[in-house]
N, CA, C and O of each residue as an XYZ file, in Angstrom:
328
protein
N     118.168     78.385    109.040
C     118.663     77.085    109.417
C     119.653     77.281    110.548
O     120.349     78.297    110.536
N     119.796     76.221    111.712
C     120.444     76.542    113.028
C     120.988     74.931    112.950
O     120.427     73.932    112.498
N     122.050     75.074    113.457
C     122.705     73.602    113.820
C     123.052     74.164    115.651
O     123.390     75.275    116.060
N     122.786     72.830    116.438
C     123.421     73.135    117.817
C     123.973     72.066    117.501
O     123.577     71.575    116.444
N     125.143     71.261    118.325
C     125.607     70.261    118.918
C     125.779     70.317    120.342
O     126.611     71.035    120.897
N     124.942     69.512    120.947
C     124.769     69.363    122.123
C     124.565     68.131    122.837
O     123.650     67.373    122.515
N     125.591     67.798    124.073
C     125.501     66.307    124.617
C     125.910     64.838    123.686
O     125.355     63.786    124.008
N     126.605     64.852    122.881
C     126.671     63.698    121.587
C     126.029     63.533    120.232
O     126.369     62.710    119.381
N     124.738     64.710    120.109
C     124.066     65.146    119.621
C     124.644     66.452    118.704
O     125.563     67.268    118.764
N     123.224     66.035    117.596
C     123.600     67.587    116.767
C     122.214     67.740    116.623
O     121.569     66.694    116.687
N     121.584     68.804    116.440
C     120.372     69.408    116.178
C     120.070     70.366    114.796
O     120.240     71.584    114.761
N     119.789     69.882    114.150
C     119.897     70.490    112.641
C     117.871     71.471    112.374
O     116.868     70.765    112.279
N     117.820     72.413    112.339
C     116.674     72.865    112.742
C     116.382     74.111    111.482
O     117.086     75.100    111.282
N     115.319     73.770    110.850
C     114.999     74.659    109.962
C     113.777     75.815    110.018
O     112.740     75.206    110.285
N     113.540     77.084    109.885
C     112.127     78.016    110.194
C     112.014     78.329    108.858
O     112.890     78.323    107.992
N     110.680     78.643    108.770
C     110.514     79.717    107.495
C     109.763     80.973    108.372
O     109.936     81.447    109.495
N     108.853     81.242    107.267
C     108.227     82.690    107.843
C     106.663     83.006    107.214
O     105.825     83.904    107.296
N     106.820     81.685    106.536
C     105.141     81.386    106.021
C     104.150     81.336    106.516
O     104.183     81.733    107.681
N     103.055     80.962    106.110
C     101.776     80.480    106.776
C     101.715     79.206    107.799
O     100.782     79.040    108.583
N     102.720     78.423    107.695
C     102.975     77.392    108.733
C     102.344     76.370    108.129
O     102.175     76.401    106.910
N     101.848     75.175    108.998
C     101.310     74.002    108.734
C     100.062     74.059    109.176
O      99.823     74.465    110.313
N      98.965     73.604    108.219
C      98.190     73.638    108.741
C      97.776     72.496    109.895
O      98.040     71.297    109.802
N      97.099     73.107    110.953
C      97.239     72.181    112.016
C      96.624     70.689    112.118
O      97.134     69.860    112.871
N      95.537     70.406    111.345
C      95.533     69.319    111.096
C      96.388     68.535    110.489
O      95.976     67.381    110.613
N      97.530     68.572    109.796
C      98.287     68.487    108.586
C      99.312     68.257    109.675
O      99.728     67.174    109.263
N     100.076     68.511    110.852
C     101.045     68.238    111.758
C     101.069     66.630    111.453
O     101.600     66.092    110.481
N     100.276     65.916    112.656
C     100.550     64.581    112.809
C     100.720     63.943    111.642
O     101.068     62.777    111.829
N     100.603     64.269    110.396
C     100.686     63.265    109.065
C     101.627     64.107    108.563
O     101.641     64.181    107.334
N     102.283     64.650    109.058
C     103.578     66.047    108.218
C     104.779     64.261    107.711
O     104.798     63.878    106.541
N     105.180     63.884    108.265
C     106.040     63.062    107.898
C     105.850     61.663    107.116
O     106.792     60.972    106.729
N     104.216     61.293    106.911
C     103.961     60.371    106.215
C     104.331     60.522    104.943
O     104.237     61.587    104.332
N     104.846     59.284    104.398
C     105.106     59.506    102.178
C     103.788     59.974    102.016
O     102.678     59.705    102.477
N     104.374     60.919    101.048
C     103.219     61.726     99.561
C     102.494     62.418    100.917
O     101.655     63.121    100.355
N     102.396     62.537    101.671
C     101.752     63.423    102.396
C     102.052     65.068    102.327
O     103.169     65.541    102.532
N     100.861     65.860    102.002
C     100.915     67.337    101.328
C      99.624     68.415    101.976
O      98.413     68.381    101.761
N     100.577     69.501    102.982
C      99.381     70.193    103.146
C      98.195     70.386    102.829
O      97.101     70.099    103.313
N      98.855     71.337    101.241
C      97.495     71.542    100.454
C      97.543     71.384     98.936
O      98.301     72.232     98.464
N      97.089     70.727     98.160
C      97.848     70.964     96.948
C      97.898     72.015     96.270
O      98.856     72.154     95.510
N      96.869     73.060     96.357
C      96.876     74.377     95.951
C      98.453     75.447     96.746
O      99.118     76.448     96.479
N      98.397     74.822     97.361
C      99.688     76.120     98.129
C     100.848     75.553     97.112
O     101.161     76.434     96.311
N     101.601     74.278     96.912
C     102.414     74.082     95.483
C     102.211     73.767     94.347
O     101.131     73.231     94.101
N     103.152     73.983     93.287
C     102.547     73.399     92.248
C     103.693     72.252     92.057
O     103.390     71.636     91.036
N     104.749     71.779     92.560
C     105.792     70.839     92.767
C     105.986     70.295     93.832
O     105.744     70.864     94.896
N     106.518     68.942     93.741
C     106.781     68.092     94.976
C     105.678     67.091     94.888
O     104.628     67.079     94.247
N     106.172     66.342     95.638
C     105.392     64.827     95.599
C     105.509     64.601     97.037
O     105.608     63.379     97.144
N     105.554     65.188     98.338
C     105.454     64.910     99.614
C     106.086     63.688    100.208
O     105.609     62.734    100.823
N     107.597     64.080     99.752
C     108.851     62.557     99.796
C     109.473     63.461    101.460
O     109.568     63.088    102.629
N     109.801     64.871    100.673
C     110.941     65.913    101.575
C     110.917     65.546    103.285
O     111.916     65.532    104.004
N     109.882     65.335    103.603
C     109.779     65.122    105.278
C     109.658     63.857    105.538
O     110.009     63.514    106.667
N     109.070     62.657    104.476
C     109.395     61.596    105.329
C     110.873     60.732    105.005
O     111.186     59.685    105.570
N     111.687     61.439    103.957
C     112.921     61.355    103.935
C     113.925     61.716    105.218
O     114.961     61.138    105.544
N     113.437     62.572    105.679
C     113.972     63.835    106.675
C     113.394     62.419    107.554
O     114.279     61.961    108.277
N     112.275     61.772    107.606
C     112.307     60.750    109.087
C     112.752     59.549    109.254
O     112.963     58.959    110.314
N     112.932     59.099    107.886
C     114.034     58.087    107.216
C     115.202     58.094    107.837
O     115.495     57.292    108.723
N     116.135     59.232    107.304
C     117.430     59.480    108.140
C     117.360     59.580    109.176
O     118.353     59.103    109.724
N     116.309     60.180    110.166
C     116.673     60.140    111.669
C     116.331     58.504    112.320
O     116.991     57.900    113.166
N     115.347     58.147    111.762
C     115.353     56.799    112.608
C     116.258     56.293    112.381
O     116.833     56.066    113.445
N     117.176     55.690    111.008
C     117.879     55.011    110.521
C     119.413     54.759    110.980
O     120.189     53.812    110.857
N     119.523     56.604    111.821
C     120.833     56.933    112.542
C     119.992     57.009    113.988
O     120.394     57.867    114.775
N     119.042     56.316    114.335
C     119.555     56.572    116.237
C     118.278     57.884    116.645
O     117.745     57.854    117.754
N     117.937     58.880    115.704
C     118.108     59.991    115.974
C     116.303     60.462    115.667
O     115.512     59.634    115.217
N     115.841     62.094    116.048
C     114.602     61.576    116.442
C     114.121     63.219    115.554
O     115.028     64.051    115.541
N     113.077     63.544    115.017
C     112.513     64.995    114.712
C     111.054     64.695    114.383
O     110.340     63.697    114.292
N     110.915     66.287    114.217
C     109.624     66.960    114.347
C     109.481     67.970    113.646
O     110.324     68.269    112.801
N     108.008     68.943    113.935
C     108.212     69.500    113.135
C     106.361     70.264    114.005
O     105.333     69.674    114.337
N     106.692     71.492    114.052
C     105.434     72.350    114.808
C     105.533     74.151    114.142
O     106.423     74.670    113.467
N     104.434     74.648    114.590
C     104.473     76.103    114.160
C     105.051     76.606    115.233
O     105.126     76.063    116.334
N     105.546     77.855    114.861
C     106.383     78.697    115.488
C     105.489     79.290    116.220
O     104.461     79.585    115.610
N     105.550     79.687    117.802
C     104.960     81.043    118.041
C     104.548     82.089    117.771
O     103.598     82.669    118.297
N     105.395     82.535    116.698
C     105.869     83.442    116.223
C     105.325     83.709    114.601
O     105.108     84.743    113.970
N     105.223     82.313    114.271
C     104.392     82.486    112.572
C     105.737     82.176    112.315
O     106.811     82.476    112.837
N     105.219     81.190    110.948
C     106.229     80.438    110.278
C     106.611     78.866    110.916
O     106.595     78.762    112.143
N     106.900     77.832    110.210
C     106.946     76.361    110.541
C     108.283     76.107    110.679
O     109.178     76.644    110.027
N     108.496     74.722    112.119
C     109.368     74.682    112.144
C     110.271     73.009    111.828
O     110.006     71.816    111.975
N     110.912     73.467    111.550
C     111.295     71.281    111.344
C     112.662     71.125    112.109
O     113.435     72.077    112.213
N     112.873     70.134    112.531
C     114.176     68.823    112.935
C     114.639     68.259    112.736
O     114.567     67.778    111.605
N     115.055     68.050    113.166
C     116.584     66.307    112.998
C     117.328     66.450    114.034
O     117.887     67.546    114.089
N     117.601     65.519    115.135
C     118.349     65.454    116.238
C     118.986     64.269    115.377
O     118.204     63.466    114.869
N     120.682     64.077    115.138
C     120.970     62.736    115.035
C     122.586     62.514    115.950
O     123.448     63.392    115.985
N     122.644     61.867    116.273
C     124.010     61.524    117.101
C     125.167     61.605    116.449
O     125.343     61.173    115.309
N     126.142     62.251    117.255
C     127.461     62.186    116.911
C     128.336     61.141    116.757
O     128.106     60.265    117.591
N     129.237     60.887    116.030
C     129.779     59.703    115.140
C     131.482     60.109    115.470
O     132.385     59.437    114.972
């Protein structure tokens, strides 16, 4: 996990080191109940990311969420300083 603050902004940014997202599975990463695969967990109800887009619209503020170069997925939250 990385925080920048930058320009009025804060950037709150999370990696893992997993298998990533699968790539079809990107553009719907933030919809409710929306879930990679159900075999990869056996918990969760696919709330975690569109909560995570909840708070950013709600403050101003904007995220995402793509595979790493590198292997492993990455997520966001840009929200403005207060």
């Amino acid at each position: 996990m990385t925080v920048h603050p930058a320009e009025g902004r804060v950037r709150i940014q999370v990696r893992d080191h997993g298998p990533g997202f699968p790539p079809g599975f990107l553009p719907r990463a933030f919809d409710r109940f929306a879930q990679a695969d159900r075999a990869r967990s056996t918990t969760g109800a696919g709330l975690g990311l569109a909560i995570t887009a909840a708070i950013a619209r709600s403050s101003g503020g904007t995220y995402g969420a793509a595979n790493h170069p590198d292997g492993g997925a990455t997520v966001w939250i840009t929200l403005p300083l207060r």
